[in-house]
MMTF fields as JSON, N, C-alpha, C and O atoms, coordinates in Angstrom:
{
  "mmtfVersion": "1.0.0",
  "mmtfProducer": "UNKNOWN",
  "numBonds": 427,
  "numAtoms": 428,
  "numGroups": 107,
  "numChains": 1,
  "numModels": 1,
  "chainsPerModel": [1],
  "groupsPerChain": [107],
  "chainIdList": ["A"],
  "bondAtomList": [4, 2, 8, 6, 12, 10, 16, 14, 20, 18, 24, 22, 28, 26, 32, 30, 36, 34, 40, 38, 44, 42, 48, 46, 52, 50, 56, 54, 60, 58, 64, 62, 68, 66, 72, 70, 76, 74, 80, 78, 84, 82, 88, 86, 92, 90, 96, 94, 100, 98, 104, 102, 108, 106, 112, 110, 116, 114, 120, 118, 124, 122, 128, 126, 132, 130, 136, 134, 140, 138, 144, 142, 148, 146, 152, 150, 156, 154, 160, 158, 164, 162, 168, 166, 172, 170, 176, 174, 180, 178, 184, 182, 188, 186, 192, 190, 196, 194, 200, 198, 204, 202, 208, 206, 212, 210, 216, 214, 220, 218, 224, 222, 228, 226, 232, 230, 236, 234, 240, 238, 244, 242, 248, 246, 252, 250, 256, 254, 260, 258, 264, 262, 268, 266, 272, 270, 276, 274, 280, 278, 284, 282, 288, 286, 292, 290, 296, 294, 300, 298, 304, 302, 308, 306, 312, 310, 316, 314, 320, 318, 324, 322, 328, 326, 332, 330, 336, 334, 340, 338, 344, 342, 348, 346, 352, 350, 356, 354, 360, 358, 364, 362, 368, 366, 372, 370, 376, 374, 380, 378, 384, 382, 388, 386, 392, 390, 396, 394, 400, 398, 404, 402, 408, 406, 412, 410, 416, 414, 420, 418, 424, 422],
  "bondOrderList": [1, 1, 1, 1, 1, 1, 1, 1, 1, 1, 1, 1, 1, 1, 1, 1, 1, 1, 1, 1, 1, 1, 1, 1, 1, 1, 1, 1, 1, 1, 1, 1, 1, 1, 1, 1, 1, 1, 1, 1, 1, 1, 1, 1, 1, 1, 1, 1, 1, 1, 1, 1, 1, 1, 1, 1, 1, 1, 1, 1, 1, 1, 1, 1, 1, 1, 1, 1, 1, 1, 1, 1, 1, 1, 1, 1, 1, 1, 1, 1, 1, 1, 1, 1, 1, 1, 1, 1, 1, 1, 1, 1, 1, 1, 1, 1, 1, 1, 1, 1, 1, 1, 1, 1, 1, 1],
  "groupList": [{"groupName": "UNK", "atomNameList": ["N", "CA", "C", "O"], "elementList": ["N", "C", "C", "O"], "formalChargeList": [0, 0, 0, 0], "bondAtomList": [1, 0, 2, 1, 3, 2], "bondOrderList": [1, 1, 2], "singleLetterCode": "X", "chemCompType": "L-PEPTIDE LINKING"}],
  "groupTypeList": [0, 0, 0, 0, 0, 0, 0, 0, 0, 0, 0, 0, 0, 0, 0, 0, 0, 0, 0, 0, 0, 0, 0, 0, 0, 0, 0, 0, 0, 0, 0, 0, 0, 0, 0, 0, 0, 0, 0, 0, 0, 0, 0, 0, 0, 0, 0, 0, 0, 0, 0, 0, 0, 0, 0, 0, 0, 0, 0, 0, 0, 0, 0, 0, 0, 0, 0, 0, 0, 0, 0, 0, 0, 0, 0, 0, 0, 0, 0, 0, 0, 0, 0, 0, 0, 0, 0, 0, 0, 0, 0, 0, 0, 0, 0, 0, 0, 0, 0, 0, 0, 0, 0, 0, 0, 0, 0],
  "groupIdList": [1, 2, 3, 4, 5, 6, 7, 8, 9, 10, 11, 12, 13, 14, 15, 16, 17, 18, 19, 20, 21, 22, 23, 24, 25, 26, 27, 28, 29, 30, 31, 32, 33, 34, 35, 36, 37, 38, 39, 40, 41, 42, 43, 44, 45, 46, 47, 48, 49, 50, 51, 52, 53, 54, 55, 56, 57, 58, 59, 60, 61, 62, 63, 64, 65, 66, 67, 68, 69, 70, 71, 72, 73, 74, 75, 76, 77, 78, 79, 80, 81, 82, 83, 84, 85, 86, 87, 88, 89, 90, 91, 92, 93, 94, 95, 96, 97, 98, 99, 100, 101, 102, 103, 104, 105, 106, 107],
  "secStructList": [7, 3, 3, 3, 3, 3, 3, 7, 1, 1, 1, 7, 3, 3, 3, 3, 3, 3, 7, 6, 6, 7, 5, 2, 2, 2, 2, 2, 2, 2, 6, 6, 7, 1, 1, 7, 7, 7, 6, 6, 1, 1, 1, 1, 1, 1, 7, 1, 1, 3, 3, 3, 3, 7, 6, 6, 6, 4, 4, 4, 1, 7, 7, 7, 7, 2, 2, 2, 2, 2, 2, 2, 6, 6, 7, 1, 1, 7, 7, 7, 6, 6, 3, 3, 3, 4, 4, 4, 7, 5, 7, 7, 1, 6, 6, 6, 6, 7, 3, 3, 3, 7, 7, 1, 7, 7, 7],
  "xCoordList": [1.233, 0.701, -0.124, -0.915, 0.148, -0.819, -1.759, -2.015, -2.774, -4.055, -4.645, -4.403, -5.429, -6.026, -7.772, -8.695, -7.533, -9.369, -9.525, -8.629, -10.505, -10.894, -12.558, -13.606, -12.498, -14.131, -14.877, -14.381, -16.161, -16.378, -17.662, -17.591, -17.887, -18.562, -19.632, -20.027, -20.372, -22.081, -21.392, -21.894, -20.008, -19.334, -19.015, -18.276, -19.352, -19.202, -17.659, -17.087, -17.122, -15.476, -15.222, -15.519, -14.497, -13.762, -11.981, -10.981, -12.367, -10.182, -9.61, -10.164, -8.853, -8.221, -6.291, -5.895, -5.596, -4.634, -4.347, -4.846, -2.863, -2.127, -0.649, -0.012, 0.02, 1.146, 2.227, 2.43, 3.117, 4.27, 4.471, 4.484, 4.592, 4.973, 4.086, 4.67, 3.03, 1.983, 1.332, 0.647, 1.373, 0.205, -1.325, -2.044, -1.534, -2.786, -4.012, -5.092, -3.794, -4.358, -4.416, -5.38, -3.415, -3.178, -3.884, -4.221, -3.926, -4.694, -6.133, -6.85, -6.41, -7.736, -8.481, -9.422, -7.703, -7.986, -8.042, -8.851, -6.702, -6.815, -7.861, -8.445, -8.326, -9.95, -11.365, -12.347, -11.118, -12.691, -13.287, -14.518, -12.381, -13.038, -13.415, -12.793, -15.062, -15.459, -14.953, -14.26, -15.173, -14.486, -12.927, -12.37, -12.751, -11.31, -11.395, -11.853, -10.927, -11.15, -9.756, -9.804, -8.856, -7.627, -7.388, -6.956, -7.909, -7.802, -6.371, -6.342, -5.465, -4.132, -3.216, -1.989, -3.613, -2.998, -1.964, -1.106, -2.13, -1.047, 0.248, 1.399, 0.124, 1.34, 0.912, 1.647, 0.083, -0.225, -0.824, -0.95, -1.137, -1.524, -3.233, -3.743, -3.821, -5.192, -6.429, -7.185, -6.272, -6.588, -7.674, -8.531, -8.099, -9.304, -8.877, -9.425, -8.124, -7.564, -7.324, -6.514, -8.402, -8.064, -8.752, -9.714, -7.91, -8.872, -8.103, -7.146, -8.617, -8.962, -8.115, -8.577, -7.1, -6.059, -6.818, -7.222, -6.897, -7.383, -5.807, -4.671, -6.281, -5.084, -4.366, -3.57, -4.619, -3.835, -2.1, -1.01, -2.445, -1.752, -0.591, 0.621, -1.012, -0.387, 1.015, 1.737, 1.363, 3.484, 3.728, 4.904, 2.927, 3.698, 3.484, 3.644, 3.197, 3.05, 3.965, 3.833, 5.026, 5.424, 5.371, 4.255, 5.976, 5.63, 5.467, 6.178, 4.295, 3.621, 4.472, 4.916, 5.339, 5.443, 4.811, 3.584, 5.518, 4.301, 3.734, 2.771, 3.465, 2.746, 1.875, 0.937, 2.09, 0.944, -0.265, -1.462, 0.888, 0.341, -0.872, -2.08, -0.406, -1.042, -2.2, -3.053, -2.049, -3.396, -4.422, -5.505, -4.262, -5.309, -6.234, -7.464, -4.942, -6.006, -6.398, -6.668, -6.591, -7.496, -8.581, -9.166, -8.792, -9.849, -10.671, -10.466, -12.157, -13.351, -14.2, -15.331, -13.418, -14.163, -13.068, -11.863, -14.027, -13.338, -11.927, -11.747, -11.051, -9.784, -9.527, -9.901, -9.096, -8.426, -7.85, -7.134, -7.164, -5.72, -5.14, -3.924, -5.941, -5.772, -5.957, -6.373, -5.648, -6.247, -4.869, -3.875, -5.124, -3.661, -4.405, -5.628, -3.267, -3.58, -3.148, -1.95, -3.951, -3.903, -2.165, -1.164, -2.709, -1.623, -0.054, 0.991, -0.328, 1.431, 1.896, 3.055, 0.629, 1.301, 1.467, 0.481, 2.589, 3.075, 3.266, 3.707, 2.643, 2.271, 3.355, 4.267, 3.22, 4.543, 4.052, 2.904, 4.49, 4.376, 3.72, 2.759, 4.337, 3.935, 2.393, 1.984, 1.69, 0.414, -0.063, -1.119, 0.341, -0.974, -2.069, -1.672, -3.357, -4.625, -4.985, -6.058, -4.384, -4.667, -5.906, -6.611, -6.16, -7.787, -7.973, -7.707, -8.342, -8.412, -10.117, -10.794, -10.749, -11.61, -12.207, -11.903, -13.009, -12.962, -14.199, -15.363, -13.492, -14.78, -15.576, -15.374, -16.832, -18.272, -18.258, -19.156, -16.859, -16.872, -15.431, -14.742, -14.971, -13.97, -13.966, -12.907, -14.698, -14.911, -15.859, -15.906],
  "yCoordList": [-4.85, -3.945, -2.872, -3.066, -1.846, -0.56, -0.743, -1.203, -0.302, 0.065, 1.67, 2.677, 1.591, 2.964, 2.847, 2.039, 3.973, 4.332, 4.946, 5.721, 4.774, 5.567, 6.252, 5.608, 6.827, 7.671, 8.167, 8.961, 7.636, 8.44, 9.995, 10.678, 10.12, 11.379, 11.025, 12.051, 9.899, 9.688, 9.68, 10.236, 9.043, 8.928, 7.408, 6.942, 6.626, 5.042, 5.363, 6.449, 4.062, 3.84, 2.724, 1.699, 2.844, 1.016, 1.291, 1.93, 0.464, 0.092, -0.971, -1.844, -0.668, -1.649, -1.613, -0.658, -2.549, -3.221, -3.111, -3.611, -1.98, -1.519, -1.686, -1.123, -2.557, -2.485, -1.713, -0.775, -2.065, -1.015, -0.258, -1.037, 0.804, 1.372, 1.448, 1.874, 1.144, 1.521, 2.981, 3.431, 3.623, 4.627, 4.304, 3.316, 5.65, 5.458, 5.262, 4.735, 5.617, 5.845, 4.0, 3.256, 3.85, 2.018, 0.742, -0.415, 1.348, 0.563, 0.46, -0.531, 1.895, 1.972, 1.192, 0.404, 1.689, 0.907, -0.625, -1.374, -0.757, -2.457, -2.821, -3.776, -2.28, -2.86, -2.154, -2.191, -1.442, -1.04, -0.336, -0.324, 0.545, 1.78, 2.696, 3.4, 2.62, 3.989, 5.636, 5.64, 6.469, 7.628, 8.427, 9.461, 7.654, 7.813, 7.052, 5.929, 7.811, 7.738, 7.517, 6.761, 8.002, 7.726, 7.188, 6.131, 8.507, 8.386, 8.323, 7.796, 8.786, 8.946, 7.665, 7.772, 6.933, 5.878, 6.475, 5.744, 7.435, 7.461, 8.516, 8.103, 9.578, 10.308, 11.669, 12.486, 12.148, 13.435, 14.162, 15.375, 13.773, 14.44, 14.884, 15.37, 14.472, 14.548, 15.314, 16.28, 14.727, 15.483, 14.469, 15.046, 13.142, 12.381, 11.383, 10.281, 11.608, 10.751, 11.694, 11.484, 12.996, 13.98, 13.276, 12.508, 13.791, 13.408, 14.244, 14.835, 14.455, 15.285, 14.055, 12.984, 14.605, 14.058, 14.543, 15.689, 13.456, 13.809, 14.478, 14.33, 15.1, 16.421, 16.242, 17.099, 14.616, 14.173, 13.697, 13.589, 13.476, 12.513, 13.97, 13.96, 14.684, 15.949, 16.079, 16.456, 15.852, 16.282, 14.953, 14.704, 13.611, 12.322, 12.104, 11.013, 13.047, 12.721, 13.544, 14.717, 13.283, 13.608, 15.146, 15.248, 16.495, 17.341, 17.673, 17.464, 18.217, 18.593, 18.954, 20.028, 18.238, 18.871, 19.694, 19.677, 20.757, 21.573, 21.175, 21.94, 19.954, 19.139, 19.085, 19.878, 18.065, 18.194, 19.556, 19.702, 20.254, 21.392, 21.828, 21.686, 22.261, 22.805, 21.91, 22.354, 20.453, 19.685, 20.041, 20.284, 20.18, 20.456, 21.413, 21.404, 22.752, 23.756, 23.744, 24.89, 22.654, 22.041, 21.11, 20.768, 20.712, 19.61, 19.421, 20.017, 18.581, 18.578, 19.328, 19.776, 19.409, 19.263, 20.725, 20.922, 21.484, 22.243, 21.706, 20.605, 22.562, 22.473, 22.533, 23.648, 21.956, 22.272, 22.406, 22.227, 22.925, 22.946, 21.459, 21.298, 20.512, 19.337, 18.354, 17.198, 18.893, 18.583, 18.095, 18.797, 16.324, 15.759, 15.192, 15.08, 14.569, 13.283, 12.56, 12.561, 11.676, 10.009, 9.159, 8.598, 9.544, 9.1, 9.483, 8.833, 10.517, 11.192, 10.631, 10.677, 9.784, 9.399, 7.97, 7.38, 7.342, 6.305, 5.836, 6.161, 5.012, 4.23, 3.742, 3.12, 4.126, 3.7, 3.026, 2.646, 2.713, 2.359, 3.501, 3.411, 4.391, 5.935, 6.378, 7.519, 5.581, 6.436, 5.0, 4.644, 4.173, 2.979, 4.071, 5.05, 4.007, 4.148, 5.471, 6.041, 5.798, 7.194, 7.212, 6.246, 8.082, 8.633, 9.406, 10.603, 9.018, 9.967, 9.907, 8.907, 11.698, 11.819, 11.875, 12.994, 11.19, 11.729, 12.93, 12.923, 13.888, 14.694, 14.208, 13.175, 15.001, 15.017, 14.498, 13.796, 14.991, 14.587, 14.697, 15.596, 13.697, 13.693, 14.321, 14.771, 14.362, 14.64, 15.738, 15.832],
  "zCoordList": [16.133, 15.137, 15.844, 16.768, 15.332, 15.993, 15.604, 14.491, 16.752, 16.025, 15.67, 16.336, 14.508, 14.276, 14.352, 14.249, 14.554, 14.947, 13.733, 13.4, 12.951, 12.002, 12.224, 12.175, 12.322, 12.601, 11.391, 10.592, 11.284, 9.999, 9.823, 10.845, 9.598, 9.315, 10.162, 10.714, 10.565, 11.721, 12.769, 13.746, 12.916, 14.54, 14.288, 15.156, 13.416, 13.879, 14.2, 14.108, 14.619, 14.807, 14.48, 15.094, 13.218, 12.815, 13.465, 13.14, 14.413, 14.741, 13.46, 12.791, 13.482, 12.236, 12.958, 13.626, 12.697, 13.093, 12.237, 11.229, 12.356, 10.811, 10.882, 11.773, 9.838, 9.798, 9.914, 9.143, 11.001, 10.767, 9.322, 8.369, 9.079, 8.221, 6.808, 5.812, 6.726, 6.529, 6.116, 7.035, 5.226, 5.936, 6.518, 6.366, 7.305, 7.866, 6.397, 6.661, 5.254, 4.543, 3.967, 3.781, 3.87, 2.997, 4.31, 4.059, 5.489, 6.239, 5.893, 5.754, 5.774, 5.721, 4.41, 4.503, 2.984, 2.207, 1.885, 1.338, 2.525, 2.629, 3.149, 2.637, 4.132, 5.112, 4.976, 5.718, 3.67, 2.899, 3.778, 3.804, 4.861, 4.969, 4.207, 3.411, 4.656, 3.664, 4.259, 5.276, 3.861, 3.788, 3.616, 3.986, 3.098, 2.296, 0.828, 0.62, 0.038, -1.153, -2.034, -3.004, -1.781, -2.379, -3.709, -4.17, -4.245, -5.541, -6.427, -7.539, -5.943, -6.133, -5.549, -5.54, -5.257, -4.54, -3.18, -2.687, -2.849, -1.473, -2.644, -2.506, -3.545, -3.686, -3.362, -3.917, -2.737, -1.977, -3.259, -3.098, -4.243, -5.371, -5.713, -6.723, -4.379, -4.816, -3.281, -3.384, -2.455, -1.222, -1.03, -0.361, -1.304, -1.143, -0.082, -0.087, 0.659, 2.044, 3.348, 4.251, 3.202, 4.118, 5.323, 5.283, 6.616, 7.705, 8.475, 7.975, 10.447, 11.058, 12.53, 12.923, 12.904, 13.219, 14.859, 15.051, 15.904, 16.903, 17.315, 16.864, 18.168, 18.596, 19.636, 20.021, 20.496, 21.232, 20.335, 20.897, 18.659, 18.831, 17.947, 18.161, 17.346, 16.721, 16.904, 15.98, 17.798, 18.656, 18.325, 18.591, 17.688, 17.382, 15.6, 15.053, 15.057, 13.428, 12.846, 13.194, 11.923, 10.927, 10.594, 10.085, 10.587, 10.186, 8.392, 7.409, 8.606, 6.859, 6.244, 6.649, 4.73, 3.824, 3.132, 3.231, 2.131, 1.443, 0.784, 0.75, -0.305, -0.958, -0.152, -0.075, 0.606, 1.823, 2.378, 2.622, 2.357, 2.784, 1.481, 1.673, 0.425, -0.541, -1.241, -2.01, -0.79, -1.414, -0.577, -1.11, 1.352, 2.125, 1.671, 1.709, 0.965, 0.966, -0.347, -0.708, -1.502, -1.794, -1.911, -2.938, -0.623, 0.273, -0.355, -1.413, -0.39, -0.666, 0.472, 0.282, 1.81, 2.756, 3.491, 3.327, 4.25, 5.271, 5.75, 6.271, 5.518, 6.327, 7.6, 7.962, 8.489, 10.302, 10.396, 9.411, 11.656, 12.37, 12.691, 12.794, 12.827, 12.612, 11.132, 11.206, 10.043, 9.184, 8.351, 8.166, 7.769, 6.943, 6.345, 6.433, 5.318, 4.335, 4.847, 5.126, 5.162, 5.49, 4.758, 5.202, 3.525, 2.533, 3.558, 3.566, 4.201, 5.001, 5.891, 6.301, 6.436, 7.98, 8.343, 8.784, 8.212, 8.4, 10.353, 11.455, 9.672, 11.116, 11.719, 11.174, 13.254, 14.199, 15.177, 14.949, 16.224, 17.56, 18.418, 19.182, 18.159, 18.994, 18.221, 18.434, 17.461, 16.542, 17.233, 16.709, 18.135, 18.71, 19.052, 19.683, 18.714, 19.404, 18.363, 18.558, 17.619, 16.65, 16.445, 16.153, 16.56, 16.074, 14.885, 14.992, 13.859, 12.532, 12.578, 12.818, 12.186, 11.627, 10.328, 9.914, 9.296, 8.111, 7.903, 8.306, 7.154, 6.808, 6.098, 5.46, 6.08, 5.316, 3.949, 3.484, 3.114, 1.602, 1.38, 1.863, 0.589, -0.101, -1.473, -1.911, -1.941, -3.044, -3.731, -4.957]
}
């Protein structure tokens, strides 16, 4: 099982051990990480699972649909060049050690 780093807004880091195929977002929830909110359950419909994709891992995630695209640039929180929904990115072998940041507010 891969692991993900989840970072939250002070810097702590929870790793969590996420199932193949998974999103990064359904890991997190399953293990009561705070800063993700996922209000939508994982259908890209809400923008409360945004996080800040360390930029090593960028050339190994999924490219953005426009759904995707168009919830970011309704965020709670500043947008990035590194900036997804959790909810998008399904966990592989190649996302072992991922680093997701969450912003300041989901909401």
């Amino acid at each position: 099982m891969p692991q993900i780093n989840y970072v939250d807004h002070s810097g702590t880091c929870t790793p969590i051990m996420v199932p193949l195929g998974d999103s990064v977002m359904e890991g997190a929830v399953a293990n009561g990480v705070e800063g993700i909110v996922a209000e939508c359950g994982g259908s890209a419909m809400c923008a409360t699972c945004h996080v800040y994709v360390d930029p090593t891992f960028s050339a190994l995630l999924p490219e953005m649909g426009e759904v995707e695209d168009t919830m970011l640039d309704l965020a709670a929180s500043e947008r990035h060049d590194n900036s997804r929904l959790s909810c998008q990115i399904r966990v592989t072998e190649a996302l072992d050690g991922l680093v997701v940041r969450m912003p300041e507010s989901q909401i």
